[in-house]
N, C-alpha and C positions, 0 to 999 in steps of 0.2 A: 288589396284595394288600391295602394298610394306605389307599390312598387318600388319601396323604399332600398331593397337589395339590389335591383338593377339601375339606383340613383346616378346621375352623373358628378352627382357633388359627392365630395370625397366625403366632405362632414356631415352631410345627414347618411351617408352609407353605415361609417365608421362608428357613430351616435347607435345607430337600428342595431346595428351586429352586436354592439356591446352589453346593449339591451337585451337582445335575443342570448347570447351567451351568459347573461346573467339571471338568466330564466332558466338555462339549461335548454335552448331551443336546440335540439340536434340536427333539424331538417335544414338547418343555416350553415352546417357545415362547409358543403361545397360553394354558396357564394363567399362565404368568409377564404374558402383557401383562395378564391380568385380575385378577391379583391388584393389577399398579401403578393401572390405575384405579380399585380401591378405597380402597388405604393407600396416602399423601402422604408418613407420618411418613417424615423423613430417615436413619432409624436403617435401614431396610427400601428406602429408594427408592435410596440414593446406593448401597450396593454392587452391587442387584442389575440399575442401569444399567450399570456398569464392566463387572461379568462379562457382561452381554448386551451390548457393545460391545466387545469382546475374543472373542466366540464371530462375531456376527455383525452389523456394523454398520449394514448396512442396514435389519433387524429391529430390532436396538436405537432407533436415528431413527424410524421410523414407528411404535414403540407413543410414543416419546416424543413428536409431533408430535400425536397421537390425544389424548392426556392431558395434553398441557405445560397449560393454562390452569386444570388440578383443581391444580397444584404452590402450593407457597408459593413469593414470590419467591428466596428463597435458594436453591432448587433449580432456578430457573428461570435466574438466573445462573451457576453453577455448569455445566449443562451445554448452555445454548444453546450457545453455541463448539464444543461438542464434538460437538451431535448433531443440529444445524441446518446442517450444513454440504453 
């Protein structure tokens, strides 16, 4: 109805995904991957890898895999171990 996943504000985007991932919404998957290879910032990437790695970890690894090299390094150490495995 509000089109919350194709927002242009980052924060009601990152707020809905979080939402939907904390539901276990799986149909959010591909905007969630597209939303991470646009925004890097850590405030948006670190939780909403957790909860897409807690929903579904082999989704969570392969958008991360797709996108690891747009990250800054602190986020690239952060979850290689976790989602390169």
């Amino acid at each position: 109805l509000y089109h919350l996943s194709k927002s242009k504000n980052v924060e009601i985007s990152f707020r809905y995904f979080m939402i939907c991932l904390k539901s276990k919404y799986t149909k959010v998957f591909a905007a969630v991957g597209e939303f991470l290879s646009r925004h890097g910032r850590g405030l948006y990437v670190r939780p909403l890898y957790r909860a897409l790695n807690e929903v579904d970890h082999a989704v969570a690894s392969k958008i991360y895999r797709e996108h690891r090299s747009f990250y800054h390094s602190v986020i690239r150490n952060m979850f290689d171990p976790i989602l390169l495995q």
